[in-house]
C-alpha positions in Angstrom: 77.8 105.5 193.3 81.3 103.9 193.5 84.0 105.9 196.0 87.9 104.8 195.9 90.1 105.5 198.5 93.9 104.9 197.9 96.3 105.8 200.7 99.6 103.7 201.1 99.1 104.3 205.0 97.0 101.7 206.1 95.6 103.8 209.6 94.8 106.7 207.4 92.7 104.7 204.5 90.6 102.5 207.5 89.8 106.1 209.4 88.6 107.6 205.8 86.0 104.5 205.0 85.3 105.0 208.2 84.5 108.3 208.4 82.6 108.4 205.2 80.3 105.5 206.5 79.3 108.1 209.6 79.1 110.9 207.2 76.7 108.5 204.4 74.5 107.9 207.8 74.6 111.2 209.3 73.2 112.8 205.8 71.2 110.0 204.8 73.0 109.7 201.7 70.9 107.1 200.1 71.7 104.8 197.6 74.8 104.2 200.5 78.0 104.2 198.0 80.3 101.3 197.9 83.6 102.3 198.9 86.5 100.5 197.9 90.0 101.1 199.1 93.6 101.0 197.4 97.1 100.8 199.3 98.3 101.5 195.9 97.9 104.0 193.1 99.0 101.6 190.6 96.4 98.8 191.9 93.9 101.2 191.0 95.0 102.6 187.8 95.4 98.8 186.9 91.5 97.8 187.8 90.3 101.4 186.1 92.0 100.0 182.9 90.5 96.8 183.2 86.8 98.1 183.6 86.5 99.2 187.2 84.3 102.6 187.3 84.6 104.9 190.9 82.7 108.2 190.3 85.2 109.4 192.8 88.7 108.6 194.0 90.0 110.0 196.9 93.9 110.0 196.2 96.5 111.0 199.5 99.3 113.6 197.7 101.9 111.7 199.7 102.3 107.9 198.6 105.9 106.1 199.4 106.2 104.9 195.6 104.9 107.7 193.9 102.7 111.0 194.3 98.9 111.0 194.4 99.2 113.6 191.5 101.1 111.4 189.1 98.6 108.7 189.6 95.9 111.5 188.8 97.7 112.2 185.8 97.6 108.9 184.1 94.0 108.2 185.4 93.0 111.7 183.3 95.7 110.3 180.4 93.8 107.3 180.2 90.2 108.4 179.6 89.0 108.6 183.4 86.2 111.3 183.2 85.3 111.2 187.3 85.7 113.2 190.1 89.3 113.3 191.6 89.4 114.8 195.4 93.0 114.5 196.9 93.8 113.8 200.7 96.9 115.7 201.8 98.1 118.0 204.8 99.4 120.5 202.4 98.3 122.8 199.6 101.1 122.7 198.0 100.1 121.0 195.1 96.9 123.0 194.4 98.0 124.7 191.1 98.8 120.8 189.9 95.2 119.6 191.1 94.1 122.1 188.7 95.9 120.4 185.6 93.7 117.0 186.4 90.4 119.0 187.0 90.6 118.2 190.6 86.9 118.4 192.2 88.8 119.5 196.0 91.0 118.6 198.7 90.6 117.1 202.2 93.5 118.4 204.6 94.2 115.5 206.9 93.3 115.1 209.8 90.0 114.5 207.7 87.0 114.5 209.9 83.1 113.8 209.0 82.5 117.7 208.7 85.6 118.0 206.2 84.4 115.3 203.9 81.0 116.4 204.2 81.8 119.9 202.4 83.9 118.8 200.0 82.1 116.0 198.8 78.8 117.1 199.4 79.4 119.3 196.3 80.6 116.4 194.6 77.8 114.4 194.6 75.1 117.4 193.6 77.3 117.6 190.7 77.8 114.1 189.8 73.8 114.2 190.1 73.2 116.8 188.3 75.8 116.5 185.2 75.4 112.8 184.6 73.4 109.8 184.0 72.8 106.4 186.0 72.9 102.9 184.5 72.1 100.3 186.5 74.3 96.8 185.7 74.6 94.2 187.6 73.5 95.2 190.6 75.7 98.3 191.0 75.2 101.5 189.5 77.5 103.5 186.8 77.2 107.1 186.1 78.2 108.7 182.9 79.1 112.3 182.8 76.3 113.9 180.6 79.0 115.2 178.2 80.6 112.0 177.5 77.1 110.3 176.1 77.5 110.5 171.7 74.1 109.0 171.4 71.8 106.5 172.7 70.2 103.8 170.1 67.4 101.9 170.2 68.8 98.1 169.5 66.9 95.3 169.6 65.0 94.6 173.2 67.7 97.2 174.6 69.5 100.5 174.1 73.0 101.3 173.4 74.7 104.3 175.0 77.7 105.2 172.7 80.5 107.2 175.0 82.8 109.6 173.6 85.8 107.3 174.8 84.9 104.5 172.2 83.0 102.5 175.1 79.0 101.7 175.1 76.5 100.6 177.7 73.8 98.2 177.2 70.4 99.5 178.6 67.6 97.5 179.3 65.4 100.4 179.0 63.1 101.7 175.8 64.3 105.0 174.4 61.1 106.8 175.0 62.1 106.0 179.2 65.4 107.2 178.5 64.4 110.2 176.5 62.2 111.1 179.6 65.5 110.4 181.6 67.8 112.9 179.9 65.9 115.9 180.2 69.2 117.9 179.2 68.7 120.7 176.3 71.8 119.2 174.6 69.8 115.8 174.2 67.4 115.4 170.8 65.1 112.8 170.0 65.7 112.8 166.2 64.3 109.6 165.1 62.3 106.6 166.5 65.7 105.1 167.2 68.2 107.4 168.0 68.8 110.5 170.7 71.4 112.5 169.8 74.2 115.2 172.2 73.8 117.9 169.8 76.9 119.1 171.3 78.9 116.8 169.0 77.1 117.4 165.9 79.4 118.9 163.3 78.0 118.4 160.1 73.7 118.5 159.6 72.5 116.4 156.1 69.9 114.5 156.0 71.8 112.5 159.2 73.6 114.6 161.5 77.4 114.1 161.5 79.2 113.7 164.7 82.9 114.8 165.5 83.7 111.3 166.4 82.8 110.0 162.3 79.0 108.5 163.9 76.6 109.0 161.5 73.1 109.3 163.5 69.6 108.9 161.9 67.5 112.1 161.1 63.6 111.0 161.1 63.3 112.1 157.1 59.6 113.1 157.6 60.6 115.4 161.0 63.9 116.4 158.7 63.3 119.6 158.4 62.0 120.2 162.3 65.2 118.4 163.7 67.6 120.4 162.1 65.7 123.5 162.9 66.0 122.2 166.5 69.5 121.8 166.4 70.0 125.3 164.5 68.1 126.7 167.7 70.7 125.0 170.4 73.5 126.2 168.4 72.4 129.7 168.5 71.6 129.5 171.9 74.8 128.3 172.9 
């Protein structure tokens, strides 16, 4: 898991790493998070843009250029799917945190106690509503409802994200399929698992919202669209 902390005071930013450090040790929070801090919102929208994944950002309201809200803004505008936990000594901006999904705010002073309850939901939900790929020695997580599909490719899989992006996985599908234990998830071919939750035309493929076109096992044809008749009416 990948934390970012931007806050243009430079006291304020050291005492949060610091605190979440104690608070990582205190629970045992274990694989330990990398925490990365920012002095500047724009640093940070520029390295998201580039490639950088945080599954949270811990944004201060206040910042002497601009507002930890606007920043929030553009990181939603541009595709950024993650958990978004301000720092501020005032509500003020609640109803606003609302408009990016905000996941909760810290007041300042924060203390170990403070981050602990608001993040500590965080991560169950990050845990429980998405899925971890390991690359390069760090770890990414992608929100369950941004996976389109997972193919089987080659020695590898390919996990096709809603924004356009894909991950390779050095995994076979059957692991994976183990993996994502989610209803939404089908296993509709020896190549392909599908998020039925984008399906929006069934053939003898099912058609996807996005224009994929994923494979249908012809032989099972008739059980997989049954399956995915069965989630729709469930939902």
């Amino acid at each position: 898991m990948n934390i970012a902390v931007c806050d243009d005071n430079a006291i304020d930013r050291e005492i949060v790493c610091t605190l979440l450090s104690r608070m990582f040790e205190r629970d045992g929070v274990k694989p330990v998070p990398a925490v990365t801090p920012y002095e500047n919102g724009l640093v940070l929208l520029d390295d998201m843009r580039e490639g950088e994944w945080f599954d949270i950002v811990l944004l201060d309201i206040y910042m002497q250029d601009h507002l930890g809200i606007d920043v929030a803004r553009k990181l939603r505008e541009s595709g950024y799917t993650g958990a978004i936990v301000f720092l501020t000594a005032t509500s003020d901006f609640a109803i606003d945190g609302y408009d990016v999904g905000a996941a909760g705010y810290i007041l300042k002073p924060a203390t170990v106690e403070r981050l602990s309850d608001v993040l500590g939901r965080v991560f169950k939900n990050i845990d429980e509503q998405s899925y971890a790929i390991r690359q390069r020695g760090s770890v990414h997580r992608v929100l369950l409802r941004e996976i389109l599909y997972v193919e089987s490719s080659n020695n590898r899989c390919v996990l096709h994200c809603r924004s356009g992006g894909s991950y390779n996985i050095y995994k076979r599908l059957d692991e994976i399929e183990n993996e994502l234990t989610d209803k939404r998830f089908l296993r509709c071919s020896q190549s392909f698992i599908v998020n039925m939750d984008y399906i929006v035309r069934v053939d003898r493929s099912f058609y996807l919202a996005t224009g994929d076109i994923v494979l249908i096992r012809q032989r099972s044809l008739k059980a997989m669209q049954q399956a995915y008749y069965d989630y729709i009416g469930r939902e």
